[in-house]
Every structure is written in structure tokens, then in C-alpha cells.
C-alpha positions as CSV (number, residue, x, y, z in Angstrom):
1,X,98.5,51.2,4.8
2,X,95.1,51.1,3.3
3,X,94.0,54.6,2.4
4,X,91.3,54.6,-0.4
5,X,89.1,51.5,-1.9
6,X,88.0,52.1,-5.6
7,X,84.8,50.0,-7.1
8,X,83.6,49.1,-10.3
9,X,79.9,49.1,-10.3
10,X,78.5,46.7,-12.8
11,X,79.4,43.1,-11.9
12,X,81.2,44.5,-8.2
13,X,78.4,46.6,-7.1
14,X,75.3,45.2,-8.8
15,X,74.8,41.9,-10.6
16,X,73.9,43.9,-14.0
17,X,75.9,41.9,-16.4
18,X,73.2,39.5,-17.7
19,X,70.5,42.5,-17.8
20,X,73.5,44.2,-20.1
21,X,73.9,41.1,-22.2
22,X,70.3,40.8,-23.1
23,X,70.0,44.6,-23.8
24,X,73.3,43.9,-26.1
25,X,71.6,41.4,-27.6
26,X,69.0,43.5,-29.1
27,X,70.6,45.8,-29.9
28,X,73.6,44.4,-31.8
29,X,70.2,42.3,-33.7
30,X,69.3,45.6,-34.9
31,X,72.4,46.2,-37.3
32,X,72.4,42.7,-38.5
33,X,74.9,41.2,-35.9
34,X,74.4,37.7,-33.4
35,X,76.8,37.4,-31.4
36,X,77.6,34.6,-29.3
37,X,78.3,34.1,-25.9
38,X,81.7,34.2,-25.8
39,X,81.8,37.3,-28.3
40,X,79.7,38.9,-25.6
41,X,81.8,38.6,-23.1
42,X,83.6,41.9,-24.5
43,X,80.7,43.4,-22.4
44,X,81.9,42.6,-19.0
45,X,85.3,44.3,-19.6
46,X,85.2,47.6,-18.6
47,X,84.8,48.8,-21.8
48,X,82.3,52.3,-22.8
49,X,79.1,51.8,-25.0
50,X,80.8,53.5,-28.2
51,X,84.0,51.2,-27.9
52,X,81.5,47.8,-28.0
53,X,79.5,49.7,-30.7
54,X,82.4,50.2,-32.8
55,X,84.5,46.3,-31.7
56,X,81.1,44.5,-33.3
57,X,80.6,47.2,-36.7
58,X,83.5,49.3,-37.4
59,X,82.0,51.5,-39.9
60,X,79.1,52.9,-38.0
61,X,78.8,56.7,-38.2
62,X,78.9,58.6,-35.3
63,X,74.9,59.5,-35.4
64,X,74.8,55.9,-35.5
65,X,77.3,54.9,-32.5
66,X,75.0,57.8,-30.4
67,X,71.9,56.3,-31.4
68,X,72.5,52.6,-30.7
69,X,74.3,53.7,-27.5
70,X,70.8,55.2,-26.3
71,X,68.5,52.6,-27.5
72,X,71.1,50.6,-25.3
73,X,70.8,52.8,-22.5
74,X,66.7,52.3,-22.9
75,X,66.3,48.7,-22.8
76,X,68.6,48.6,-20.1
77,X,66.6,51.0,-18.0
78,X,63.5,48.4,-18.9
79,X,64.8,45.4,-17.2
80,X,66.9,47.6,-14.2
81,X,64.8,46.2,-11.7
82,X,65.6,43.2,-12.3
83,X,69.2,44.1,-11.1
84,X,70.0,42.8,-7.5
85,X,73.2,44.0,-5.2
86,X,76.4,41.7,-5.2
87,X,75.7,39.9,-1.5
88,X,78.3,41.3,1.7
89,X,78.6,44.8,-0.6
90,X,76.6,47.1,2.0
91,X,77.9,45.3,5.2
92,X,81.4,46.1,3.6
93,X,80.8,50.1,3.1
94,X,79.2,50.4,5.9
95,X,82.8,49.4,7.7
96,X,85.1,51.2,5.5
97,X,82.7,54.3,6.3
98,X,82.9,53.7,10.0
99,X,86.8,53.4,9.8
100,X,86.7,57.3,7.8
101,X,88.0,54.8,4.9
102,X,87.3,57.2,2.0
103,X,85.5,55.0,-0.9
104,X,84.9,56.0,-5.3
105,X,82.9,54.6,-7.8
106,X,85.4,54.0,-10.9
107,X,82.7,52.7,-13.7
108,X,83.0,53.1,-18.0
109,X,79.1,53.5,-17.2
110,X,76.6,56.0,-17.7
111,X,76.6,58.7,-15.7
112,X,72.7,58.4,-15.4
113,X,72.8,54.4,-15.0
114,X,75.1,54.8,-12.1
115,X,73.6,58.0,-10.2
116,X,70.3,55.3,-10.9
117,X,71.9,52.3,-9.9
118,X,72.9,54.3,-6.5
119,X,70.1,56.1,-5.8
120,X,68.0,52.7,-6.3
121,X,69.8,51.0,-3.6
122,X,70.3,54.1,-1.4
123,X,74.6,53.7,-2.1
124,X,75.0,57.1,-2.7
125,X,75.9,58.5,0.6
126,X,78.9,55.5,1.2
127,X,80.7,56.8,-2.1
128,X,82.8,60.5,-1.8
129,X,84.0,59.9,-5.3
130,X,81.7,58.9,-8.4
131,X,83.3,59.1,-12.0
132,X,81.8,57.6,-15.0
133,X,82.4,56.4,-18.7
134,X,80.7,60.0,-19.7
135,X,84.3,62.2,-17.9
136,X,86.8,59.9,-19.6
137,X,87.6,59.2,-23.8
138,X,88.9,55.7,-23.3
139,X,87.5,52.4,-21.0
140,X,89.2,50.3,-18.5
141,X,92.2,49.8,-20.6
142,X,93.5,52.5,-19.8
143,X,94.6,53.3,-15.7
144,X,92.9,57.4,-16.0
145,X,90.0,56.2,-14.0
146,X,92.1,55.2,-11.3
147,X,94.2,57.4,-11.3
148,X,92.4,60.0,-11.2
149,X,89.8,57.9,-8.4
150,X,92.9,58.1,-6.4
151,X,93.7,61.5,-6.8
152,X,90.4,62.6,-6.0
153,X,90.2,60.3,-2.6
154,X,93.3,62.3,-1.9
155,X,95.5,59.0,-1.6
156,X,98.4,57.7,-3.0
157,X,98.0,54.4,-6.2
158,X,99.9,52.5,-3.4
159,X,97.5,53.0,-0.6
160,X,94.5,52.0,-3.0
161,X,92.8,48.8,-3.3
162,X,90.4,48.7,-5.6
163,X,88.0,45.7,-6.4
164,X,87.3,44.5,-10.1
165,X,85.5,42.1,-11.9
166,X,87.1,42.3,-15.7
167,X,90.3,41.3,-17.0
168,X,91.3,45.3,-18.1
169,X,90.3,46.5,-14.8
170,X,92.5,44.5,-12.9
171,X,95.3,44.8,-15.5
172,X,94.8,49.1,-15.4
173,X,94.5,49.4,-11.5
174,X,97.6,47.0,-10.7
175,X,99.9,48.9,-13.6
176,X,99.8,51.6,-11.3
177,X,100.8,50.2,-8.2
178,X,97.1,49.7,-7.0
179,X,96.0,46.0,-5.0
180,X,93.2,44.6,-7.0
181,X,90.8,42.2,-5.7
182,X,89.0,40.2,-8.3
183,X,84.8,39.6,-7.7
184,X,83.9,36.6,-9.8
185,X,82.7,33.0,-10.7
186,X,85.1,30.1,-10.6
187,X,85.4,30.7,-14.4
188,X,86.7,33.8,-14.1
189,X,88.5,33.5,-11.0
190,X,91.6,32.3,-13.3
191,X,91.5,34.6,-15.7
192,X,91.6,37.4,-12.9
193,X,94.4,35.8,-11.2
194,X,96.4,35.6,-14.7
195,X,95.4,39.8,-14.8
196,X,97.2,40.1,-11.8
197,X,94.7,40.2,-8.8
198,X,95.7,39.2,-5.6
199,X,92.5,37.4,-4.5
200,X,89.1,36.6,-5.9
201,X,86.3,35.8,-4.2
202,X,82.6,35.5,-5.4
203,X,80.9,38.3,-3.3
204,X,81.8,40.6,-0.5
205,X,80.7,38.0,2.5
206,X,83.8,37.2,3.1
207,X,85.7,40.3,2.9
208,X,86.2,42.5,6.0
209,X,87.5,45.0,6.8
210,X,90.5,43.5,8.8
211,X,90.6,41.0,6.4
212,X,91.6,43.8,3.8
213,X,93.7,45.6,5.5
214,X,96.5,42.7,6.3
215,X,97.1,42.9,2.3
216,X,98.9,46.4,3.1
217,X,100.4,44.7,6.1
């Protein structure tokens, strides 16, 4: 039976990953390095600021890995409201709140960015667990943040469903026993698939709640 549902925020959420590539952009310019579109692509994968820091420039100091991370945090707050909400998501948590369907937020975020990205779209109230990149040491390729999601809905990885957009999310979540639905273009759709989600679909429009519930049938 379906217990808990556990999202990811940037790409699942929010449509935030091009307003994160362009901020990435400038930053990564700023220590020499142009990377290309594919290369980027290491940003949509669950992964915390000082882990893409360090992937593009190993030998960046600490003061420097904290001080590009917050020039990244700035120009990202610049273009924020540019950042639009991922179509069906609302209709969705309004249901799973009606059905006492407890909900978390399980992002390698900000805390800041995600309390913002929240508060900006008045989420906050759907969401009885929020954890960030800033309680964890390690991204999504590692399973903590779900685990501990789940713990803190106070349901079992079995009973979870949690719904991801990058390649270690799905991986992490499903190594635990969670059911992972994929939220992505046609290009990625395969690549989720091949991580192990069950479905993927492009938005939340067609995703109710009955419709989720007959994967824990």
C-alpha cells in the first residue's frame, strides 16, 4: 500500500534546471572552464554544489569550493523568477493531502533555495518533511536522503514512491526498495527507465492519485 511520496524539487517540482545551467555557466567561466552541454548535464543529477565544484576543478581549496558555491547560489537567486512549476504538480498534492497521504521534499539543494522555491509558490504547507543538500555530506548517489525521508514520514522504503528526474535518484531510491517514477523529456525517458523507474511521464497531468496507487496494488 502506498504510505509516503518523496520529491525532488529541481526538475520534479520546478522547471529550474536551465536557470541552474546558465548560473553554472558563469560560474564554471570564472575559473577558466566551458563546459559543454553534455558535460553539464552532471547538473541535473542530484548532485550538491561542492560535488560539481570539485567533478569540473579538483584542486580547488575549500575557501574556494564555498566561494563559488555562493556566487552560484547568487546568480541563481537573479534569474529565480524566471522558474515556473512542473504542470499537474499542485493538483497532485492537493490529492495526496486530501487522502492524509503524508508527502517530503528530498533535494541536494540549498536549504534557502528550497524554503524560497516553496514559499514562492505557496508549497510549503503540502510538504510534512523538507531535507536538503545542507543536512547530508554526500548527493543523490547515495540512498540517506531517502531513507531518512522515509523514516521521518514514518513509513516503511516499501510503502514509498518517490518521484525523480536524474539517473542517481532513481538508482538510490529503488536500491532500497522504494517505486520511482521518472519526470522527464523523451530523451531522458530511457535513461530513467535503464535507472530502474517504473514509469516516466513528462509532468504530473497525468498522474493521479488512483493512478498511483495501483503500482502498490
Amino acid at each position: 500500500m502506498l504510505k509516503g511520496v518523496i520529491f525532488d524539487m529541481d526538475g520534479v517540482i520546478v522547471d529550474s534546471h536551465p536557470t541552474h545551467i546558465r548560473a553554472w555557466r558563469r560560474v564554471l567561466a570564472a575559473f577558466g572552464v566551458t563546459p559543454t552541454d553534455e558535460e553539464l548535464e552532471i547538473v541535473r543529477d542530484g548532485k550538491k554544489k561542492e560535488e560539481i565544484l570539485r567533478h569540473f576543478d579538483g584542486d580547488l581549496t575549500d575557501d574556494q569550493i564555498h566561494a563559488y558555491a555562493q556566487e552560484k547560489d547568487r546568480l541563481f537567486r537573479e534569474e529565480s523568477p524566471g522558474v515556473t512549476m512542473i504542470g499537474g504538480v499542485e493538483k497532485l498534492l492537493d490529492e495526496l493531502n486530501r487522502a492524509a497521504i503524508p508527502v517530503a521534499v528530498a533535494s541536494s539543494g540549498s536549504s534557502w533555495r528550497v524554503q524560497q522555491t516553496l514559499d514562492l509558490f505557496h508549497l510549503r504547507s503540502h510538504f510534512s518533511v523538507v531535507l536538503t543538500g545542507d543536512e547530508l555530506t554526500v548527493g543523490k548517489t547515495d540512498s540517506t536522503i531517502f531513507r531518512k525521508a522515509a523514516e521521518e514520514l514514518g513509513v516503511r522504503s516499501e510503502e514509498s514512491l518517490v518521484f525523480e528526474d536524474s539517473i542517481s535518484g532513481v538508482r538510490s531510491a529503488t536500491a532500497i526498495g522504494m517505486k520511482c517514477l521518472g519526470i522527464g523529456n523523451a530523451f531522458r525517458a530511457k535513461l530513467l527507465l535503464e535507472a530502474g523507474a517504473e514509469r516516466v511521464y513528462s509532468d504530473f497531468v497525468d498522474t493521479p492519485l488512483s493512478h498511483l496507487q495501483t503500482l502498490f496494488a
